[in-house]
N, C-alpha and C positions, 0 to 999 in steps of 0.2 A: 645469364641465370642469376637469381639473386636469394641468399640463401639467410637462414634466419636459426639463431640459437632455438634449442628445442627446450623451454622453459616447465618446468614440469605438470602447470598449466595444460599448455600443449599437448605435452602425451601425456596427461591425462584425457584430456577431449579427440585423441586418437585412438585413446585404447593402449598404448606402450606403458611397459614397465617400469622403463630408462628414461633418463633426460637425454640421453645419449642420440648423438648422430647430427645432422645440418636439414633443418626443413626448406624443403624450395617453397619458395613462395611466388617465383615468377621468373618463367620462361621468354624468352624473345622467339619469334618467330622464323624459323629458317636458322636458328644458330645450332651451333655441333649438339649441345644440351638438347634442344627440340629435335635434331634427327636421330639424339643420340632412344627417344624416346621417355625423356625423364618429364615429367609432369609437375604444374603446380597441387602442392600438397604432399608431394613423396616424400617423407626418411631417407636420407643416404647414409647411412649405417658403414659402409666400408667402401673403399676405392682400389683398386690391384689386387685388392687380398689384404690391404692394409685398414683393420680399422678407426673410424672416425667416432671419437669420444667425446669431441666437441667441435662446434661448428668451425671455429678456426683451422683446424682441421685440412682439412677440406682441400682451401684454395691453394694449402701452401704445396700438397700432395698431386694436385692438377697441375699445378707451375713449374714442379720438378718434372713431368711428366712428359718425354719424349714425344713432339708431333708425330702423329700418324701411328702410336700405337694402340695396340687393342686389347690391351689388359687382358 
């Protein structure tokens, strides 16, 4: 998955209020991301419960993240 700061550009041309959250811009086929059902184009706004206020965000909060759980 490869994700991209949300410039306020961006959500403006989503319709968002915030700059806030990590835009995907592209999914791999067959990876946890794709089955997890996340799409290019989605906001990821929070993770566990934990929210994402900037795209760095994100990976560092996936990496601590326990294999095999299900938030």
């Amino acid at each position: 998955m490869v994700i991209q700061k949300v410039t306020p550009e961006i959500a403006k041309s989503f319709g968002l209020k915030e700059t806030e959250g990590a835009l995907v811009s592209d999914v791999a086929d067959q990876s946890p991301a794709d089955k997890a059902g996340i799409k290019s184009g989605d906001v990821i706004t929070s993770f566990n419960g934990k929210p994402i206020k900037e795209m760095d965000q994100l990976p560092r909060l996936v990496g601590s993240t326990e294999i095999g759980s299900k938030g």
